[in-house]
Steps between C-alpha positions, in 0.01 A plus 500: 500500500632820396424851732359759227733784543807354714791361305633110538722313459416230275101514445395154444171557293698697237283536168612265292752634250555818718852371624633451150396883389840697455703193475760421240420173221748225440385441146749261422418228755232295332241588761275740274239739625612297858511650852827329504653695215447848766849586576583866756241667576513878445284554780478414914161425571567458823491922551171598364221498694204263420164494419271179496239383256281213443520274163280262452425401848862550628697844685806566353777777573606736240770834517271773562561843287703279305287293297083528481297194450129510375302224463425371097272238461564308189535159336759408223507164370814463256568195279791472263549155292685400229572152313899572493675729736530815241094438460482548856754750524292691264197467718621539797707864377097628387397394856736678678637791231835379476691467203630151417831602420555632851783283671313475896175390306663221280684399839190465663370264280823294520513474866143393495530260215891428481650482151265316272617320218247340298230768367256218385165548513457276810642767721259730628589837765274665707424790805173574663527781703169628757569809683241681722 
């Protein structure tokens, strides 16, 4: 539980994702669009005061005066498929507006998929992605 106002140490309910804001991106370590790839962070969280708010049933802490949170209600339901991986590399790239030429993208799909040799028809690739 976080005190609205007072600063801590190491909030516990962070909102998710607010910890890696400011930090630096090892794009080179296979871990794409991964927590893990977070390197320094540019920021200490530690010195801002918080603020709580409630997501979807649950209080979390967030730096207050440093970053405002408002509530969006939506649904997005993703799917990207393709019968070889440059098929699905093309549909994944529309679902997400990246260029397929773009090296952390093409990684992505090789650390999910690993190098794939045969391009036969038999092979099939794909993501469904829900996010509320």
């Amino acid at each position: 539980m976080c005190i609205p106002g007072h600063r801590e140490k190491t909030p516990k309910n962070w909102i998710p994702g607010i910890t890696e804001i400011g930090s630096g991106y090892d794009f080179f370590n296979g871990k794409y669009a991964s927590s893990e790839s977070c390197t320094e962070n540019l920021f200490d969280w530690s010195k801002e005061p918080v603020q709580e708010i409630e997501l979807h049933g649950k209080t979390y802490c967030y730096p207050k005066g440093i970053i405002d949170c408002y509530l969006e209600r939506s649904d997005n339901y993703n799917i990207a498929a393709g019968e070889t991986l440059e098929e699905y590399q093309k549909s994944l790239s529309r679902t997400v507006a990246v260029g397929g030429g773009f090296l952390g993208f093409n990684g992505s799909v090789k650390f999910e998929y690993g190098d794939v040799v045969n391009y036969s028809k038999f092979h099939s690739f794909s993501r469904v992605q829900y996010e509320y």
